[in-house]
Gaussian input, Z-matrix of N, CA and C with variables (Angstrom, degrees):
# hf/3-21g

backbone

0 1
 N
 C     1     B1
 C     2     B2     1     A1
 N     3     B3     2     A2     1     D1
 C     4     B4     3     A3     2     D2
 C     5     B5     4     A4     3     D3
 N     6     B6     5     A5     4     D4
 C     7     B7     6     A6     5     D5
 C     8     B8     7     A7     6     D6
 N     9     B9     8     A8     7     D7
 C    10    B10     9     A9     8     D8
 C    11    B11    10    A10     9     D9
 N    12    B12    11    A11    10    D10
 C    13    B13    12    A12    11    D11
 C    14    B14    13    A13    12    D12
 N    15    B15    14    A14    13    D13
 C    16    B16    15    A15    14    D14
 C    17    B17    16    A16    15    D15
 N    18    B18    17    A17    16    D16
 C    19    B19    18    A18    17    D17
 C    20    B20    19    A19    18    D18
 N    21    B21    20    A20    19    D19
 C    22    B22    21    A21    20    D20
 C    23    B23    22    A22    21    D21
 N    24    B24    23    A23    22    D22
 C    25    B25    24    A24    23    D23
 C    26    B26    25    A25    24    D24
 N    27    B27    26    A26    25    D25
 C    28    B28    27    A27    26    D26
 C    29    B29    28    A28    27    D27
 N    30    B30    29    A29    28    D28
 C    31    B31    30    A30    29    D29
 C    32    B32    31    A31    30    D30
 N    33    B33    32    A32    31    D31
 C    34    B34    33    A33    32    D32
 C    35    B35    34    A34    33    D33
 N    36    B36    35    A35    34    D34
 C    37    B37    36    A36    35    D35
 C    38    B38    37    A37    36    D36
 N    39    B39    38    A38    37    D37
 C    40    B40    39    A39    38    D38
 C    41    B41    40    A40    39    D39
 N    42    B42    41    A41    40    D40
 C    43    B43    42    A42    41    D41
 C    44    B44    43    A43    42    D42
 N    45    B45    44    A44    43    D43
 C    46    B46    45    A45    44    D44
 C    47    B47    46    A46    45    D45
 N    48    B48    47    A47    46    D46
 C    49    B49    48    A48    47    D47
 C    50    B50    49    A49    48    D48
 N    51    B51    50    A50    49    D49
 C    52    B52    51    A51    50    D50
 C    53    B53    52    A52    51    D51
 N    54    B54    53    A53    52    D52
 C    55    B55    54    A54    53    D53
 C    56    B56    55    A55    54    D54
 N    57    B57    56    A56    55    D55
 C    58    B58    57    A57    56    D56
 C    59    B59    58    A58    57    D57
 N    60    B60    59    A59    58    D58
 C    61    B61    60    A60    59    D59
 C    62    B62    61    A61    60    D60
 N    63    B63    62    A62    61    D61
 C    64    B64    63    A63    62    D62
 C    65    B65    64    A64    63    D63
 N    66    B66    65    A65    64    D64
 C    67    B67    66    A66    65    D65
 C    68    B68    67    A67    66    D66
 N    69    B69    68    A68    67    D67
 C    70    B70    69    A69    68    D68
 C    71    B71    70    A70    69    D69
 N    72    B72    71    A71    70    D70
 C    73    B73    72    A72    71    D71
 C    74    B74    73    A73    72    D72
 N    75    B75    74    A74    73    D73
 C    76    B76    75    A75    74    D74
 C    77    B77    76    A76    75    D75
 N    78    B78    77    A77    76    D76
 C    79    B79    78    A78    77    D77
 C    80    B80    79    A79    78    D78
 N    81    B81    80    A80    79    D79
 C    82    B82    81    A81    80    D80
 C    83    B83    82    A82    81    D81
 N    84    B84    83    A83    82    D82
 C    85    B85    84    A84    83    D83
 C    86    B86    85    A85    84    D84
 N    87    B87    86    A86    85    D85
 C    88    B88    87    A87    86    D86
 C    89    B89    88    A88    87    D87
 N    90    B90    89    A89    88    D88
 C    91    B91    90    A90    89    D89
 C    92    B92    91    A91    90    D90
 N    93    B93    92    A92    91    D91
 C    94    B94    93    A93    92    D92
 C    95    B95    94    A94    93    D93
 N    96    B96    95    A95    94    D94
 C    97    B97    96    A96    95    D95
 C    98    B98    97    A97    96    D96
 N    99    B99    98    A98    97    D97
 C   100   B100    99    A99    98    D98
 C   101   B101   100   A100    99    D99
 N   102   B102   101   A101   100   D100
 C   103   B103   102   A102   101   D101
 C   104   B104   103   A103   102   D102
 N   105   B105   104   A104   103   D103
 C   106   B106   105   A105   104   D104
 C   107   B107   106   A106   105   D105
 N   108   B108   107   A107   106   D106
 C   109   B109   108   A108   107   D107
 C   110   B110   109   A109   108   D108
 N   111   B111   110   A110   109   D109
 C   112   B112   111   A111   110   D110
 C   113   B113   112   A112   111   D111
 N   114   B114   113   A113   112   D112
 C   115   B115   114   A114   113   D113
 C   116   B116   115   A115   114   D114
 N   117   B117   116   A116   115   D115
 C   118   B118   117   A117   116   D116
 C   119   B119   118   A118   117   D117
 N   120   B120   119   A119   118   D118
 C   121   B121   120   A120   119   D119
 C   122   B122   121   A121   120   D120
 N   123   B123   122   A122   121   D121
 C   124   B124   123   A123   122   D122
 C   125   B125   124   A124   123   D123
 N   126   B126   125   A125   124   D124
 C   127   B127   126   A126   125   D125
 C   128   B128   127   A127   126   D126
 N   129   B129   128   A128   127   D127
 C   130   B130   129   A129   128   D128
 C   131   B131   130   A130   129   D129
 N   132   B132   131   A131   130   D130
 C   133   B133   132   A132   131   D131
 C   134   B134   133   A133   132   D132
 N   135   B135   134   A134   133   D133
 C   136   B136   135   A135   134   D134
 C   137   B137   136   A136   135   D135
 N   138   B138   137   A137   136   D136
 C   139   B139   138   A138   137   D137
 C   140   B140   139   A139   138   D138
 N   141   B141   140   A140   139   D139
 C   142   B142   141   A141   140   D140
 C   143   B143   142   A142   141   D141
 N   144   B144   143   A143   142   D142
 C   145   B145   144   A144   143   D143
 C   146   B146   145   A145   144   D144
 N   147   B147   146   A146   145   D145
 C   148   B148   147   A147   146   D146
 C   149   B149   148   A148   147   D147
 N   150   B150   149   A149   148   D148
 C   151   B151   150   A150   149   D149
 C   152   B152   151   A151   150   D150
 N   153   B153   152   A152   151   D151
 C   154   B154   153   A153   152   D152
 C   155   B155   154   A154   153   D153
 N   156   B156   155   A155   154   D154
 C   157   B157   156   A156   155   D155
 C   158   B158   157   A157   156   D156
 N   159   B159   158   A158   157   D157
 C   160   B160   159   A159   158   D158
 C   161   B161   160   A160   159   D159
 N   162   B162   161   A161   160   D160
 C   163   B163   162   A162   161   D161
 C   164   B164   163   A163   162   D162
 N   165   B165   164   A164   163   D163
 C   166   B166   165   A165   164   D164
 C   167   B167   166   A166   165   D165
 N   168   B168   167   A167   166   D166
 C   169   B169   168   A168   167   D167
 C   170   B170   169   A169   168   D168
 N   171   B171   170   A170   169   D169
 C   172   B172   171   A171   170   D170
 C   173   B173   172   A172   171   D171
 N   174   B174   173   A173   172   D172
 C   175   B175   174   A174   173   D173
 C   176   B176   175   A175   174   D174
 N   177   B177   176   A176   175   D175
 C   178   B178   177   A177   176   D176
 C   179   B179   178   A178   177   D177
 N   180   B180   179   A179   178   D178
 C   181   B181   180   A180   179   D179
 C   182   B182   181   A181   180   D180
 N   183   B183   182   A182   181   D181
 C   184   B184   183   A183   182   D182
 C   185   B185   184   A184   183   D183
 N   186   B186   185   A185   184   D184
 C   187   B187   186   A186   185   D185
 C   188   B188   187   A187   186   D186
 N   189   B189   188   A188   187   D187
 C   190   B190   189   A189   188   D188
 C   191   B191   190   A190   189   D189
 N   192   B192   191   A191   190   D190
 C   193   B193   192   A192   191   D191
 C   194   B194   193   A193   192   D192
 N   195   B195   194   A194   193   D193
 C   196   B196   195   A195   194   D194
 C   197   B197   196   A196   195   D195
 N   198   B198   197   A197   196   D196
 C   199   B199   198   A198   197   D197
 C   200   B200   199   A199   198   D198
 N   201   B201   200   A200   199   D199
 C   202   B202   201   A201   200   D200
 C   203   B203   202   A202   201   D201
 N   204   B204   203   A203   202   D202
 C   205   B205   204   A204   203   D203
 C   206   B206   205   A205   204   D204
 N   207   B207   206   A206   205   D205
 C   208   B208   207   A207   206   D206
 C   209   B209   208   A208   207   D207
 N   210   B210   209   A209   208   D208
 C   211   B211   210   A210   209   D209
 C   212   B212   211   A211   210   D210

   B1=1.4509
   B2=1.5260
   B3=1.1358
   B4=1.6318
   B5=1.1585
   B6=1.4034
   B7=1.6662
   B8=1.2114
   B9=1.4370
   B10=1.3175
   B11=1.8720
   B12=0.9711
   B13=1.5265
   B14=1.8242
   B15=0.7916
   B16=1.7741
   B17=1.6518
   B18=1.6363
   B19=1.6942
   B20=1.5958
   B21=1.3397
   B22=1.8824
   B23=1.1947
   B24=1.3967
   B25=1.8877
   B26=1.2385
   B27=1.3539
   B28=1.3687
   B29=1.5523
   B30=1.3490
   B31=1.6554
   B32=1.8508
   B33=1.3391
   B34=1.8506
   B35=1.8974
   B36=1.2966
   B37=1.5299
   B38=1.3543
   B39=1.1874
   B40=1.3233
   B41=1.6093
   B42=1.4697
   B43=1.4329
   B44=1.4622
   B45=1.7894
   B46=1.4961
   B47=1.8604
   B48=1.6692
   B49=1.4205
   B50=1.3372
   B51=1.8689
   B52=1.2698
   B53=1.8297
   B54=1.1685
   B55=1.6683
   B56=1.5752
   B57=1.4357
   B58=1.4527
   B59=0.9124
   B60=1.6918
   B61=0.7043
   B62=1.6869
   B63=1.6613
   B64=1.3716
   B65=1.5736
   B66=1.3477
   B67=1.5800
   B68=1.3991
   B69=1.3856
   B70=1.7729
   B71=1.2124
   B72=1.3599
   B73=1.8513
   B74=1.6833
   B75=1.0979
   B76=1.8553
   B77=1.3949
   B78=1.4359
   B79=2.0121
   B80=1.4955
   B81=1.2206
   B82=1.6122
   B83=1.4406
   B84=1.3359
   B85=1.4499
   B86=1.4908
   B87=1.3199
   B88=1.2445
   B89=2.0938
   B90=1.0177
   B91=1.4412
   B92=1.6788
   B93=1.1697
   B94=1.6828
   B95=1.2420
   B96=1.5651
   B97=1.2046
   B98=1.5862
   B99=1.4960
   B100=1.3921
   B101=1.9900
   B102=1.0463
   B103=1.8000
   B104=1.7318
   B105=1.3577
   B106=1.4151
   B107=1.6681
   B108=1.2031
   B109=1.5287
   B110=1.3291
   B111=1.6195
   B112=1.8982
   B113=1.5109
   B114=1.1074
   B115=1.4098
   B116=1.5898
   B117=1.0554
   B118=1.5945
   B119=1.6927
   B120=1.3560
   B121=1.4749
   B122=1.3437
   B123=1.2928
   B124=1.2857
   B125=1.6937
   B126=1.0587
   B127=1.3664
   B128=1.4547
   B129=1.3665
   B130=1.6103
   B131=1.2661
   B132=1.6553
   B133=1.4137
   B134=1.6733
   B135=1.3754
   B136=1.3118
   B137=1.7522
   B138=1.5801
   B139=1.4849
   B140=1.5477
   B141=1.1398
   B142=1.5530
   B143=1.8281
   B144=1.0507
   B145=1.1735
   B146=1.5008
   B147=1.3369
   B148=1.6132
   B149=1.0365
   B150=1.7659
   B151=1.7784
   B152=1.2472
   B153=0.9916
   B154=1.6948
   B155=2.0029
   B156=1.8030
   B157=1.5766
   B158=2.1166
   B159=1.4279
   B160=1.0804
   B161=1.3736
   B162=1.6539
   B163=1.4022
   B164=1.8844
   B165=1.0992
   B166=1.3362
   B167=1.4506
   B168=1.5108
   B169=1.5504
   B170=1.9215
   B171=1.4967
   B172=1.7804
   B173=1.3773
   B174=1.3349
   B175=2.0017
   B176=1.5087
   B177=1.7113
   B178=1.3048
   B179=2.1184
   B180=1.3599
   B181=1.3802
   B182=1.5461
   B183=1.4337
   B184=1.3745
   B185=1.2409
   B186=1.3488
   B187=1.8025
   B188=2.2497
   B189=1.0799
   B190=1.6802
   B191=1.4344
   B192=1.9626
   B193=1.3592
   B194=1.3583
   B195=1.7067
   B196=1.1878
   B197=1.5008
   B198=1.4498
   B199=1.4371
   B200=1.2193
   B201=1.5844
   B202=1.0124
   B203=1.2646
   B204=1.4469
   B205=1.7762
   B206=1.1428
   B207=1.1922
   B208=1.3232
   B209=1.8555
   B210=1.8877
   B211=1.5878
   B212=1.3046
   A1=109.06
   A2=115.64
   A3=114.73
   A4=110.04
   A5=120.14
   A6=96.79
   A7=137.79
   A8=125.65
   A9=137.79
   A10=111.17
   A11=110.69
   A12=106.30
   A13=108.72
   A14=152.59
   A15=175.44
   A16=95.58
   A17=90.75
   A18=96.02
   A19=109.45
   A20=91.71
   A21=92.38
   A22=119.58
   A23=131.54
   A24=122.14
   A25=96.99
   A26=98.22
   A27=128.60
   A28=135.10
   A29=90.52
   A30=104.08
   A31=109.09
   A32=82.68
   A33=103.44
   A34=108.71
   A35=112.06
   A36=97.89
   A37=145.43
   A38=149.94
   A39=144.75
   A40=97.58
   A41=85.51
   A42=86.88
   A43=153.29
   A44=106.29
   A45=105.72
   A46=82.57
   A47=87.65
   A48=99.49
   A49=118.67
   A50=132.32
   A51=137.60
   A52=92.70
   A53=108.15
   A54=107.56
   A55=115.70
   A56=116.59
   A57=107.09
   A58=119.91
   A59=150.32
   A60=155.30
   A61=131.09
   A62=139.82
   A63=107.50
   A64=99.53
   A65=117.35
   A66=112.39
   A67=84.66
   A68=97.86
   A69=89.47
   A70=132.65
   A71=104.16
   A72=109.72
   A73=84.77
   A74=129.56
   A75=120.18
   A76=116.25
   A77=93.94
   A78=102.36
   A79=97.33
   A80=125.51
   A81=136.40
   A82=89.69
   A83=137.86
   A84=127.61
   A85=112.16
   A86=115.85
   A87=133.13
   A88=105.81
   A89=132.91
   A90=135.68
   A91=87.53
   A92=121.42
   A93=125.33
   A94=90.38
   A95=127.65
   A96=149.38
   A97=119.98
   A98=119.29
   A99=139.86
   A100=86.35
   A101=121.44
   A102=139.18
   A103=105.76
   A104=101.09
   A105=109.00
   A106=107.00
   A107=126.93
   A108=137.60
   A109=104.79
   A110=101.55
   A111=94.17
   A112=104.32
   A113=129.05
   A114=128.51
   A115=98.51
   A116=123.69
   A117=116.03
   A118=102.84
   A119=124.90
   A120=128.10
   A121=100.61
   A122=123.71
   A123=144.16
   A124=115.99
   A125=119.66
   A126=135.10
   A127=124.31
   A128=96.97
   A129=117.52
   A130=98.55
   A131=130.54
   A132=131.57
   A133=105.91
   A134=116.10
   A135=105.68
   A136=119.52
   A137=102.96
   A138=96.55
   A139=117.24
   A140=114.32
   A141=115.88
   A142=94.17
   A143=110.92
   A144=120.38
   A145=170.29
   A146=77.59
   A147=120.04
   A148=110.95
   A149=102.98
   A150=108.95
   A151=102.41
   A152=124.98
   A153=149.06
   A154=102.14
   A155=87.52
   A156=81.42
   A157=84.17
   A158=103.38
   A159=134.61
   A160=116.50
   A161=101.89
   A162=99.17
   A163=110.72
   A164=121.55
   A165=130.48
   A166=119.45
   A167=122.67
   A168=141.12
   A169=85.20
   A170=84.89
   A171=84.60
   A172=133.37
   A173=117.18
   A174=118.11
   A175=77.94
   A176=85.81
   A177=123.21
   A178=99.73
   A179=123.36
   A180=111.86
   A181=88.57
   A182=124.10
   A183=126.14
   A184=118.91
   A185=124.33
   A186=119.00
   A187=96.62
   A188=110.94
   A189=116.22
   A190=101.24
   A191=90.26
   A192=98.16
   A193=133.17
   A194=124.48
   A195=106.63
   A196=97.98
   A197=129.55
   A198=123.75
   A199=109.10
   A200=156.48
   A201=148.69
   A202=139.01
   A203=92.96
   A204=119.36
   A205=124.48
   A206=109.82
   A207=139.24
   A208=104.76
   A209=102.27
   A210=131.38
   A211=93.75
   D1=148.44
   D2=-171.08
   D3=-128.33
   D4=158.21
   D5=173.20
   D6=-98.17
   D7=148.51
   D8=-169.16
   D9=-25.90
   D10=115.98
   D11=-170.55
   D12=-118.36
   D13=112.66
   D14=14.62
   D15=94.26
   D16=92.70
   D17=170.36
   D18=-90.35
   D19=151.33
   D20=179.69
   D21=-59.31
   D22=152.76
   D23=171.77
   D24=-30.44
   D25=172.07
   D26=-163.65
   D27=39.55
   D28=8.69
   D29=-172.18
   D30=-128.26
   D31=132.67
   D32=-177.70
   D33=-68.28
   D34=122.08
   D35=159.06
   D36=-79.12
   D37=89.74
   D38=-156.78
   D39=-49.99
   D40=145.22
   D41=152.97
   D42=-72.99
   D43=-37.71
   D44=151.16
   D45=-155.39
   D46=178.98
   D47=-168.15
   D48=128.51
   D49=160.22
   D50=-171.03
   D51=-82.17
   D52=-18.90
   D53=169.08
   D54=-92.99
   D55=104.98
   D56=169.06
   D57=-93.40
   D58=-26.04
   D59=-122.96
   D60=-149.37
   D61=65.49
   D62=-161.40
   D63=-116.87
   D64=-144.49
   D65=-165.49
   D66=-120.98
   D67=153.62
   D68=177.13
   D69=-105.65
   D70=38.93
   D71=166.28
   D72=-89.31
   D73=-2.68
   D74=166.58
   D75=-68.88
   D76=-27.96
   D77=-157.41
   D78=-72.04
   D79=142.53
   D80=147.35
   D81=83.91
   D82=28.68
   D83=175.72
   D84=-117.96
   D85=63.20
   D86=173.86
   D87=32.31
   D88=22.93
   D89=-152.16
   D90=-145.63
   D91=96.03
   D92=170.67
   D93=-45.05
   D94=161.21
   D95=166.93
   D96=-141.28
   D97=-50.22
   D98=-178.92
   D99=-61.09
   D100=160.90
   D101=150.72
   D102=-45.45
   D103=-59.19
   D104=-164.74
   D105=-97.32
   D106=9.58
   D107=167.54
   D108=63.10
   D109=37.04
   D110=177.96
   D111=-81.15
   D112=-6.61
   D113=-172.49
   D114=-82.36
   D115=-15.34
   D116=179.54
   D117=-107.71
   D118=25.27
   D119=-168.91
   D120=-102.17
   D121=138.58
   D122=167.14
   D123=-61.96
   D124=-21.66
   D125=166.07
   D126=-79.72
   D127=-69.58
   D128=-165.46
   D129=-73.15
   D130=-55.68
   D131=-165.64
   D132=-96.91
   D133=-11.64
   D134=177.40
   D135=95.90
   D136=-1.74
   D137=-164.62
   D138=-85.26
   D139=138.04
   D140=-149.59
   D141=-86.53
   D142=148.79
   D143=140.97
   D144=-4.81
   D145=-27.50
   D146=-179.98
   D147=-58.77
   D148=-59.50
   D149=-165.93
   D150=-79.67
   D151=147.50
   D152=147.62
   D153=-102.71
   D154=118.47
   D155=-179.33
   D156=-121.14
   D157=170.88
   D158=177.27
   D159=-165.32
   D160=155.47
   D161=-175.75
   D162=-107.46
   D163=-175.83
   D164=177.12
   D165=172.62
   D166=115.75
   D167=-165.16
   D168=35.35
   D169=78.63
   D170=164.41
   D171=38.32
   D172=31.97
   D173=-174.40
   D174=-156.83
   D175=144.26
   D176=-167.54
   D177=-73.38
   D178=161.83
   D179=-178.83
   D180=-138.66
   D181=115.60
   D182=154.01
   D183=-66.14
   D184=102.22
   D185=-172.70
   D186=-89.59
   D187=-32.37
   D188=172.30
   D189=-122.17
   D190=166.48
   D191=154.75
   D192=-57.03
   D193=166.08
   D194=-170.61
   D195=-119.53
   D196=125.74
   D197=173.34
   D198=-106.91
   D199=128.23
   D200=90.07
   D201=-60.81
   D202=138.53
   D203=-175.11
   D204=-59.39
   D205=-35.84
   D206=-145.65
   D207=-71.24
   D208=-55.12
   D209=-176.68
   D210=-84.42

């Protein structure tokens, strides 16, 4: 367990991992970012439900809008 670490504005905190830290046009964009993919968590990062992401020849597919809580 590590301790709680305070990213600067504009930046998302992971939840655990050698990554603490990313910017949050990462968060809720179907694309893990955090080690432990808390930045794509419905809890931790806030990302709603809405989106359904999938992949295909490598590019991301928005099937909904995307709302996060979080921003």
């Amino acid at each position: 367990m590590r301790l709680f670490q305070k990213c600067p504005k504009g930046f998302f905190t992971c939840k655990k991992g050698k990554i603490t830290c990313i910017q949050t046009e990462f968060v809720c964009d179907c694309s893990p970012d955090c080690d432990d993919s808390s930045d794509e968590d419905k809890t931790w990062a806030g990302c709603a439900m809405q989106m359904k992401c999938s992949s295909a020849a490598g590019m991301l597919l928005y099937h909904t809008k995307h709302v996060s809580k979080r921003h």
